[in-house]
C-alpha positions, 0 to 999 in steps of 0.5 A: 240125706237132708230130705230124709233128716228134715222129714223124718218124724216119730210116726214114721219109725218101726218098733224095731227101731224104736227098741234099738234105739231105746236100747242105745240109751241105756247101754250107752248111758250105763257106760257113760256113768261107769266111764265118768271118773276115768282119766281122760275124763278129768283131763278134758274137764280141766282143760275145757273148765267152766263154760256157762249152759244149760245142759248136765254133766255127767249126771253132777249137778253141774251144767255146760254149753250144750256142745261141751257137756256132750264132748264131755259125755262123750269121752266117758262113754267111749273111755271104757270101751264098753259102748256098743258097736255097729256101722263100723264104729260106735254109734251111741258113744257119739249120739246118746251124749250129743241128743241127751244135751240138745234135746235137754236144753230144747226141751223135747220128749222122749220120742224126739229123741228116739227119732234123733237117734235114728236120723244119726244112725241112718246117715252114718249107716248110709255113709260108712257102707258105701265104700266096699273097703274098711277104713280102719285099713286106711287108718280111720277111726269110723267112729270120729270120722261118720260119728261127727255128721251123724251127730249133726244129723240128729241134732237136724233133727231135734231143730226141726231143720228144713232140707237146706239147712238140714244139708249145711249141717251135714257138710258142715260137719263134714269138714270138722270129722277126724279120727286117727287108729294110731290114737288106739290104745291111749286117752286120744281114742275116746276122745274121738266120741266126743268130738264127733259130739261136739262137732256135729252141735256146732255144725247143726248150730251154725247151719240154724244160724244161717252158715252155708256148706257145699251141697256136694261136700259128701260125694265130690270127688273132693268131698267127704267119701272119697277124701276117707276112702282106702282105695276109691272104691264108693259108691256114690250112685245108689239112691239113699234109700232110708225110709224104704229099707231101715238101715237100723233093722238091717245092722241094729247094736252090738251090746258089749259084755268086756270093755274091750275092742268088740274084735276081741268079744268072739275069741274072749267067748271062746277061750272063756268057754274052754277054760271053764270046761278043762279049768287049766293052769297057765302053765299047762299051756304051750300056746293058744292061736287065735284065728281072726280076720286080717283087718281085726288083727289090724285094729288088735295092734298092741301085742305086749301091752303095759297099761289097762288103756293098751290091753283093750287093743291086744287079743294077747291079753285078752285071752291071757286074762280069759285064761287066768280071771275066766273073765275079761271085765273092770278088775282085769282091764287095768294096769295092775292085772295087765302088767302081773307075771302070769299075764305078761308070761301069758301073753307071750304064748298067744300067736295069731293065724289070720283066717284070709275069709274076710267079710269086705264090709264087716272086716271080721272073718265068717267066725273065730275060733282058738285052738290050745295047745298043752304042754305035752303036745295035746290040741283042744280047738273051741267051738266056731264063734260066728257072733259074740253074745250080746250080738245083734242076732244073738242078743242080750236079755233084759235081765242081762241088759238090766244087770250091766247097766246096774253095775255101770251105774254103781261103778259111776256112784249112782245109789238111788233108785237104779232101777228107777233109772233103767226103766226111765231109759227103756221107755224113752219113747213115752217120756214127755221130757228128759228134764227128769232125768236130772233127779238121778245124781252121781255122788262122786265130785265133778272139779270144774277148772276156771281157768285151764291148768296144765298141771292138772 
């Protein structure tokens, strides 16, 4: 892996990995504004207080050690759930945030950071698909636990490592990864984007300065893959085989269209299409089942949920709102709306039927589908749902990136030149440096603490 990260150069790179990745930074930068002023937020903010650097925060006029505006930058784009998902996680919500700091401060184009986030993905990729089984069975967070190596794969990059230094960084790294799934559903679950940011800047940081890890922290029988593993079942014999056949091209982005756990997108789609044929009233239904794979029943753990943060993991919710709002987005995902009687009645009425046909890999079933049952008896079952749009097979237009991203960015008080914004951020790969990036401000106040105030 180090040989591939310290090799790896711009030339190298299909189109199709350049487009994904320039989608990444969109999306991921969208949500990120948009997820700026959610709690959690102010509450890393206030415990991190003022650490002197060089690069944004949060698109403010305020500047941090790289490591800390990316921790922060991180959290926000992850708070919302909105981020995109692939690899078994949420690969931008850790790279975007942690190459958006580094390549700032050193000053590198566009194409460099383009090349940095295919070096992070390409080796959390590697990692996470080798193992036959899920690691949320086990109670991983992916995205904290590859997150944080592959954060330290592209800052490898970006430093220029050579392989020695590049593989310190990964063992490095390896050894600061965490993530819990019992965190889901509270302010602890985006802040595991953020320290794999974190994490992997320092990694990569201390291996440039000379820091030595084990060359056998990743496939040790003590090491990295084995200590994650459900049950042992990796493979640590196949050849990395990046540069050969792209990972990138192979699993690509899922863009979310709710702010919500991506193992709700498919039965939200469904119900969704259902309700705006028949148009029923909530009391008109009996029951609504869900059929999903047993490993996403696992992560949708919250079933009566009382807070916007827990709704996000409840399928009950979400199709009590699809039902209800015809819509699963910022106004519904909050703890107002969750917590109003027809929801809660709502939800109560929502059973789940676990489809035993699940993808080893993916964790997800072959296709979901809801099936409705009224009041007097009367079934109506949805289409199969084999993708969510927005889906790496069943992609969003430009027009509808542009559209989310815009409100993204309105919701993060960005009101000059939106437009302006995206298309920087589309055409990443032809910038000669992210130093313009800085004209485009937020006009919410960002309350940097001096001193840590646990009151606040």
């Amino acid at each position: 892996m180090a040989q591939f990260i310290s090799h790896l150069t711009f030339t190298d790179l299909p189109q199709t990995a350049i487009t994904t990745a320039s989608t990444g930074f969109v999306d991921c930068t969208g949500v990120m504004l948009a997820g700026a002023d959610e709690p959690v937020v102010g509450k890393v903010i206030s415990a991190i207080g003022h650490c002197a650097g060089e690069a944004p925060v949060l698109f403010s006029q305020h500047t941090m050690h790289p490591a800390h505006a990316a921790w922060i930058n991180g959290v926000a784009a992850h708070a919302l759930d909105w981020d995109d998902a692939a690899l078994r996680g949420h690969p931008s919500a850790v790279l975007v945030p942690t190459i958006l700091a580094e390549a700032h401060v050193l000053g590198r184009s566009g194409a460099d950071a383009i090349t940095a986030f295919v070096a992070g993905y390409e080796t959390w990729a590697e990692l996470a698909h080798r193992d036959a089984e899920s690691h949320h069975r086990k109670g991983w967070h992916p995205t904290g636990i590859f997150g944080a190596i592959a954060s330290a794969a592209a800052c490898a990059s970006l430093y220029n490592l050579d392989p020695e230094r590049a593989a310190h960084a990964l063992a490095i790294a390896a050894s600061r990864s965490s993530g819990l799934m019992s965190n889901f559903g509270s302010m602890t679950k985006p802040i595991h984007a953020g320290n794999a940011a974190h994490a992997g800047i320092i990694a990569a940081r201390l291996a440039a300065a000379g820091t030595t890890g084990s060359h056998n922290t990743l496939e040790d029988p003590q090491g990295f893959l084995s200590a994650v593993s459900p049950s042992g079942k990796v493979d640590k014999r196949t050849p990395v085989h990046a540069r050969r056949d792209w990972h990138i091209e192979e699993y690509g982005l899922n863009i979310k269209q709710y702010p919500m756990c991506y193992c709700t997108h498919r039965p939200i789609d469904a119900m969704i299409a259902l309700q705006k044929k028949h148009g029923w009233d909530p009391n008109q239904i009996r029951n609504i089942d869900v059929s999903i794979s047993g490993r996403n029943a696992t992560v949708l753990r919250n079933h009566w949920p009382q807070t916007g943060l827990e709704a996000k993991f409840s399928i009950e919710f979400a199709m009590a709102s699809a039902v209800v709002a015809q819509r699963v987005g910022l106004a519904q995902v909050n703890d107002d709306f969750v917590q109003t009687d027809i929801i809660q009645d709502l939800m109560h009425r929502v059973s789940v039927t676990i489809n035993p046909a699940e993808d080893a890999e993916s964790g997800y079933a072959p296709y979901d589908h809801v099936v409705v049952t009224l009041a007097g008896g009367e079934t109506v079952k949805s289409d199969e749902v084999h993708e969510a749009r927005g889906a790496r097979s069943v992609p969003l237009t430009k027009g509808e990136l542009r559209e989310k991203f815009e409100e993204c960015a309105r919701a993060g008080g960005i009101r000059d030149d939106i437009a302006g914004l995206f298309e920087f951020l589309s055409s990443l790969d032809r910038q000669a440096e992210l130093m313009p990036l800085r004209k485009w401000q937020r006009h919410q106040v960002i309350v940097l603490a001096s001193n840590w105030n646990p009151n606040v």
